[in-house]
C-alpha positions as CSV (number, residue, x, y, z in Angstrom):
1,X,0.0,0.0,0.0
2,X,1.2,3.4,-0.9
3,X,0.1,7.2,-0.2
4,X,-2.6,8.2,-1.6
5,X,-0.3,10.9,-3.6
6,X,-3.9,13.4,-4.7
7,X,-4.5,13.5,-0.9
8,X,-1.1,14.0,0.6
9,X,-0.8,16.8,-2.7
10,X,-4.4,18.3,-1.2
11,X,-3.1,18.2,2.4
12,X,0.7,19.6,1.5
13,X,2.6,16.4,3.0
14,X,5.8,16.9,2.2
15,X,8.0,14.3,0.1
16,X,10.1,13.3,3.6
17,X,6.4,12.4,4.9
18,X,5.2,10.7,1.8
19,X,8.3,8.3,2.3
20,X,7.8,8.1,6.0
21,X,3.9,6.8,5.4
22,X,4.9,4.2,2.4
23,X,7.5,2.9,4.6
24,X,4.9,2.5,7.5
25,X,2.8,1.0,5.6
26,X,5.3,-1.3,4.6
27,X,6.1,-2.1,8.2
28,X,3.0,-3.2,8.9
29,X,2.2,-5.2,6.2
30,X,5.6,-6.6,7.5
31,X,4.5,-6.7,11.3
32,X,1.0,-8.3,10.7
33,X,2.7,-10.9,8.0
34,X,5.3,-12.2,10.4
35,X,3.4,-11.9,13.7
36,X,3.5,-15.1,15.6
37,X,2.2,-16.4,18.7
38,X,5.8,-16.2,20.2
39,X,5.0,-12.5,20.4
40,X,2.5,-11.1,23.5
41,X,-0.8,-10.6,21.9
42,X,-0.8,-7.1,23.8
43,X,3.1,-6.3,23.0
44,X,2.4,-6.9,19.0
45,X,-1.4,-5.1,19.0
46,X,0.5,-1.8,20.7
47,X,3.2,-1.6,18.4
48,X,0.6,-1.9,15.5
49,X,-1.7,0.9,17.2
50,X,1.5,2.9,17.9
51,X,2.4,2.7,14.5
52,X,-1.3,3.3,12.9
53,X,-1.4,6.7,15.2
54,X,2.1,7.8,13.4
55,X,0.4,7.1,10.1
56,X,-2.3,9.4,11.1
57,X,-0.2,12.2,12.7
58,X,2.0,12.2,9.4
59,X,-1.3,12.7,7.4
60,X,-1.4,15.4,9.3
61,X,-4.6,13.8,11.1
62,X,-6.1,13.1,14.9
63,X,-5.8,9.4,15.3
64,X,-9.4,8.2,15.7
65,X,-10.2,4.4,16.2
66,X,-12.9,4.3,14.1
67,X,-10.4,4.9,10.5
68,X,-8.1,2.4,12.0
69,X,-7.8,-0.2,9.6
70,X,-4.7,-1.9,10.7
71,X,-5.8,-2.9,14.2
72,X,-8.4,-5.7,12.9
73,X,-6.2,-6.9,10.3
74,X,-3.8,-7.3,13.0
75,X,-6.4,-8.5,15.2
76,X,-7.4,-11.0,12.4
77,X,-4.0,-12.3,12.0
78,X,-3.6,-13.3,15.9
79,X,-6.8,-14.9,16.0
80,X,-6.4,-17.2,12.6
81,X,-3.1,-18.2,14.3
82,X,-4.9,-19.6,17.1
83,X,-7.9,-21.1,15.7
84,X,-7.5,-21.9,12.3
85,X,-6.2,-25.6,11.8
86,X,-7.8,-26.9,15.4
87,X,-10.6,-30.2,14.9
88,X,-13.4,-30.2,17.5
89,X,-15.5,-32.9,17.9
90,X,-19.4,-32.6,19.0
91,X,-19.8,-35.4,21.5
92,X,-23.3,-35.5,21.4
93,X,-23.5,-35.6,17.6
94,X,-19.8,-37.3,16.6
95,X,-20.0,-34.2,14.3
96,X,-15.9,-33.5,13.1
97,X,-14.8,-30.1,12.1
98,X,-11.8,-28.4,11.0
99,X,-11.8,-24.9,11.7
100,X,-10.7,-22.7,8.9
101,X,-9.1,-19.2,8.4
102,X,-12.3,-18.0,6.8
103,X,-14.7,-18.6,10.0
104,X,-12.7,-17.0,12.1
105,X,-13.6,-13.3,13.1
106,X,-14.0,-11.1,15.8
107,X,-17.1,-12.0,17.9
108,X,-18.0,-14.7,15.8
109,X,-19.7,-17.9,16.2
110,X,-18.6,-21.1,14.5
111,X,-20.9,-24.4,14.8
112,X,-19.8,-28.1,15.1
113,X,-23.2,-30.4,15.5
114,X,-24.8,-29.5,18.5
115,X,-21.8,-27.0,20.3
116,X,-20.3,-23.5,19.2
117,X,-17.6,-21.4,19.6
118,X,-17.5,-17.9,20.2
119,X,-14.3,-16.9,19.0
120,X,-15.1,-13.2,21.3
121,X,-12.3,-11.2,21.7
122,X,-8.5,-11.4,21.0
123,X,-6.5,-11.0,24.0
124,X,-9.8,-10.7,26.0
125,X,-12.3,-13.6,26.1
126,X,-13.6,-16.6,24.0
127,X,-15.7,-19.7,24.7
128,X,-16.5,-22.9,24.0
129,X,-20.7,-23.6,24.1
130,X,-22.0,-27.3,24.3
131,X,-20.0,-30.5,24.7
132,X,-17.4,-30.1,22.1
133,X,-13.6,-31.6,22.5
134,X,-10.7,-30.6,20.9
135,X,-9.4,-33.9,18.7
136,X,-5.8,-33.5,18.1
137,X,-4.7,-35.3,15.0
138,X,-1.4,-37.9,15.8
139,X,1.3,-36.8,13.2
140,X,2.0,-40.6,11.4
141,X,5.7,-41.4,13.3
142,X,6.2,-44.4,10.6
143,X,9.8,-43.9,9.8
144,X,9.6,-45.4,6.1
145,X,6.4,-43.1,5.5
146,X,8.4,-40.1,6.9
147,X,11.0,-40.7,4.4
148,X,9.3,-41.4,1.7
149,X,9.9,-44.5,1.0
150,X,7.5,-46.3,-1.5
151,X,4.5,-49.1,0.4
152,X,4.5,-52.0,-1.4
153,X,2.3,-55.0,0.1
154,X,2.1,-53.3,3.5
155,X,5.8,-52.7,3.5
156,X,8.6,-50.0,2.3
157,X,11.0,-51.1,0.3
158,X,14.4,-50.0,0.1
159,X,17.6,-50.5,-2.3
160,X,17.6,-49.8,-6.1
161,X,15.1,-52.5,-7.6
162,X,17.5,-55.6,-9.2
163,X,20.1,-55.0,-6.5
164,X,20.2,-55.3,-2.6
165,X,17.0,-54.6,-0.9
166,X,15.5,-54.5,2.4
167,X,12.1,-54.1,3.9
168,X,10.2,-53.2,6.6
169,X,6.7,-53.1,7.9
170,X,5.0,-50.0,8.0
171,X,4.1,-48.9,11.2
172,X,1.2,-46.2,10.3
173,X,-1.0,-47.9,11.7
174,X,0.0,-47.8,15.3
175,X,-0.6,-44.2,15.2
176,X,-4.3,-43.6,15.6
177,X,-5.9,-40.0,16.1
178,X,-8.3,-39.7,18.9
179,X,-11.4,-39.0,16.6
């Protein structure tokens, strides 16, 4: 995103501040891109906020929460990172869902059979309605699936074909997920 160059021309921002804006804007593009969960929510949404109320002083504007259009996306961002990609199971139902980056929002609900989530607030509330549990998929520890090694007849089979091979079971199997 870059200054709206007919605005900052109507508002006589100087060239310095026209590079000072694009380069904000860059930064946090940057800031909500990368953010992570190893960062505290609060410590990540500030620096965002801090920088969105530069932005605004540079246009030569009072900073006013309603304009602020970088606070959701960042607020967005934290909250796909800790919902999208979780499986709840409904145990009244045996309903399975995945949830995905496109249900989540700010004080939105999301349905699994007979239970809900509230995703509520980042950094402030959320909650879980009816008797859903979380289902954490088991990652398949099968060393000869890990490594790619081709299945043939319930086994992976090593060694250039016509010279020494060897074999082993797979062991997929032993690694179940909880659903």
């Amino acid at each position: 995103m870059t200054a709206n160059l007919e605005l900052a021309k109507q508002r006589g921002i100087s060239q310095v501040n026209i590079e000072a804006i694009n380069t904000l804007h860059t930064l946090l593009e940057r800031l909500i891109q990368s953010y992570t969960l190893d960062v505290p929510y609060q410590e990540a949404r500030d620096l965002v906020r801090s920088a969105n109320m530069t932005l605004s002083n540079l246009w030569g504007f009072t900073y006013d929460e309603r304009f602020d259009q970088w606070t959701p996306r960042f607020e967005k961002r934290h909250m796909e990172l800790v919902w999208a990609g979780r499986t709840f199971r409904c145990e009244d139902t045996g309903t399975v869902r995945m949830i995905e980056a496109k249900d989540v929002g700010v004080c939105r609900l999301w349905g699994c059979g007979n239970g809900m989530i509230d995703f509520g607030r980042p950094g402030a509330y959320s909650r879980t309605v009816g008797n859903l549990v979380e289902v954490f998929p088991v990652k398949n520890q099968c060393d000869g699936c890990q490594a790619g090694i081709p299945l043939i007849n319930g086994c992976h089979r090593m060694g250039e074909p016509g010279g020494y091979s060897n074999s082993m079971k797979c062991q997929a199997d032993k690694y179940k997920a909880s659903i």
